[in-house]
C-alpha positions in Angstrom: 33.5 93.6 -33.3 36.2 94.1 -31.2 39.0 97.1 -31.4 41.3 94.7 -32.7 39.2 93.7 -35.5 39.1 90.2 -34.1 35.5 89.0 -33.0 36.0 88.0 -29.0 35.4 84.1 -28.4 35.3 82.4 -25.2 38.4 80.3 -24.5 38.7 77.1 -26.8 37.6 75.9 -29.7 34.3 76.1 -30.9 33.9 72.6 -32.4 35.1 69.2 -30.8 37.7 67.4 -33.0 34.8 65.1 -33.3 33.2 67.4 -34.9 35.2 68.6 -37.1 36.2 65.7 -38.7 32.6 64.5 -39.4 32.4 67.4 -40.7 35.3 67.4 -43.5 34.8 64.0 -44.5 31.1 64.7 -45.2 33.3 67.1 -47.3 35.4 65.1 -48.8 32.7 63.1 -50.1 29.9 65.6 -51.1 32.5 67.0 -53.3 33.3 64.2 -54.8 29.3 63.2 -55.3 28.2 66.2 -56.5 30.3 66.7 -59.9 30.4 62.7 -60.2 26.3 63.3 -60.2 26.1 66.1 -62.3 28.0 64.6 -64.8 26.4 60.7 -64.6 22.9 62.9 -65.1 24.6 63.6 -68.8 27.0 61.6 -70.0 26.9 57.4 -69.7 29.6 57.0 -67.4 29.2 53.2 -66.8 28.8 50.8 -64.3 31.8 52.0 -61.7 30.4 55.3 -61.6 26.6 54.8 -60.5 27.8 52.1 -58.2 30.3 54.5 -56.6 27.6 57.3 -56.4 25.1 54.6 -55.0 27.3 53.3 -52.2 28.7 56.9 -50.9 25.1 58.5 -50.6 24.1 56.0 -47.7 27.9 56.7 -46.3 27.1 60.3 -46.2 23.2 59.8 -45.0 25.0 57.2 -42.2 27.8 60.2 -41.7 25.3 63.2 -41.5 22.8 61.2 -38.9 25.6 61.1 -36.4 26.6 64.4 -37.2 23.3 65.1 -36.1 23.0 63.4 -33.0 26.5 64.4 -31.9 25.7 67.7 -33.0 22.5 67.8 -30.8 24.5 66.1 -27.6 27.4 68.2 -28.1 26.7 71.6 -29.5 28.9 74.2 -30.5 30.2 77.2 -28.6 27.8 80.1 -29.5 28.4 82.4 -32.5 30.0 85.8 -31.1 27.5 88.0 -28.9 28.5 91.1 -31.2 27.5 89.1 -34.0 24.1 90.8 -35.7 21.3 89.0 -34.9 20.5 88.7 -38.8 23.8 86.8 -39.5 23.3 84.2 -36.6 19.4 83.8 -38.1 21.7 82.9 -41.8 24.5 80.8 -40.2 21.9 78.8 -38.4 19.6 78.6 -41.2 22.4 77.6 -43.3 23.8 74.9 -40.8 20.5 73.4 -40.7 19.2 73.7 -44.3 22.4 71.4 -45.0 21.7 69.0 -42.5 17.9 68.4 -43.9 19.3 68.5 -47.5 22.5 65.8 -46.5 19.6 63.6 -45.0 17.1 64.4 -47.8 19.4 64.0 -50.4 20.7 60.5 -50.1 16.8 59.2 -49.3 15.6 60.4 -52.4 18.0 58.8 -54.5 17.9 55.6 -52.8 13.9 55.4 -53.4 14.6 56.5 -56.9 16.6 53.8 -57.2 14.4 51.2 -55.7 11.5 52.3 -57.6 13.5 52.1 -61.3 14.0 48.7 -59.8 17.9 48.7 -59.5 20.1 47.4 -56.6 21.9 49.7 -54.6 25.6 48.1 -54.1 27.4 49.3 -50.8 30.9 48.9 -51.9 30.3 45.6 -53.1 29.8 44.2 -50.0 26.2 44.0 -49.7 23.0 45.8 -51.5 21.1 47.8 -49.3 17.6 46.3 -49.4 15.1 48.4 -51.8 13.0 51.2 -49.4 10.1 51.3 -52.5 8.6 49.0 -55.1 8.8 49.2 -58.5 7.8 52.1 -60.1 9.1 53.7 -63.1 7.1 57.1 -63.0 7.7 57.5 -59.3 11.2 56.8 -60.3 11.9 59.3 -62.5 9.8 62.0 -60.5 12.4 61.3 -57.6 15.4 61.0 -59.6 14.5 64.8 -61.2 14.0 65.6 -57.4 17.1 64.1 -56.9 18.8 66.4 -59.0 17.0 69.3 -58.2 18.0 68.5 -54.2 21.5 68.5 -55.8 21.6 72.0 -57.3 20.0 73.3 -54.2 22.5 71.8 -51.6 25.1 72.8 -54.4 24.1 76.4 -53.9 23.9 76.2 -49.9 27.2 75.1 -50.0 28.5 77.7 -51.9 26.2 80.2 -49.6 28.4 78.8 -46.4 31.4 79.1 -48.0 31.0 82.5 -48.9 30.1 83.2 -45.2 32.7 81.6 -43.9 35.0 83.4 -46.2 33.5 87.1 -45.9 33.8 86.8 -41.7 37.6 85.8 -42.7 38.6 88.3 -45.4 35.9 91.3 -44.9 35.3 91.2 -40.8 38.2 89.5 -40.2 37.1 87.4 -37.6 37.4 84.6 -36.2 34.4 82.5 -37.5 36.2 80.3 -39.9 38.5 79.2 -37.9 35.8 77.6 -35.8 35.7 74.7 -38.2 39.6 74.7 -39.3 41.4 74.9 -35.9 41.4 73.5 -32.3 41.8 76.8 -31.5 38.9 78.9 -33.3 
């Protein structure tokens, strides 16, 4: 870390507004999917609810594969060279654990749902077209996946968060704002 207590970056931000904005709507929505799931695994919530659920986890699968690829065609600045090598190995591990559980995610819940046989509504506009048969015990074995994939990209999210923050409040640097400014 620098004298200043401010981690040294080279000039500009670290993230294309591309970027970042792909990256707070897949935000905006997780958020909303991941209580709305938790909650429809407990309580009958009707009709509205599923639906919902079922049409924003292809939007976020759609969302996260060109997060990908832009991702891949335009990568970030590098982390800070006086970064420890440890916490790049985490950060990266991190950024790419969520990518395979936003793409993983979304997959298994849509071949849990083919297999229970139910339609999976995009907005009502359209059903996606089912991606396995009919299958009630591989049904239920994905939707339990499903839910398990749920708690784990829960607590991966909470793990990024709390890195983001600790560089913020404890090192004081600049990593958050590599995601929450043009000029991180």
């Amino acid at each position: 870390m620098s004298s200043s207590g401010m981690t040294a970056f080279v000039d500009g931000p670290a993230y294309t507004p591309v970027a970042r904005m792909l990256h707070w709507i897949t935000v905006v929505l997780v958020l909303g999917m991941l209580p709305a799931g938790f909650i429809m695994s407990r309580y009958d919530v009707g009709d509205a609810i599923y639906n919902a659920h079922k049409s924003v986890g292809p939007l976020i699968l759609f969302i996260t594969l060109i997060r990908l690829a832009y991702r891949l065609t335009h990568p970030p600045k590098p982390l800070p060279a006086d970064m420890m090598v440890l916490e790049k190995a985490v950060a990266h591990a991190t950024h790419w654990g969520l990518y395979a559980l936003l793409i993983a995610q979304p997959i298994v819940g849509w071949i849990a749902t083919s297999a229970y046989p139910a339609p999976v509504p995009f907005f009502g506009l359209f059903n996606l077209p089912a991606i396995w048969p009919a299958d009630k015990a591989m049904s239920e074995f994905m939707y339990v996946w499903h839910f398990r994939l749920g708690i784990l990209l829960s607590l991966m999210i909470c793990a990024h968060i709390a890195g983001a923050l600790f560089h913020y409040f404890v090192h004081k640097d600049r990593i958050l704002q590599r995601m929450t400014s043009a000029t991180g």
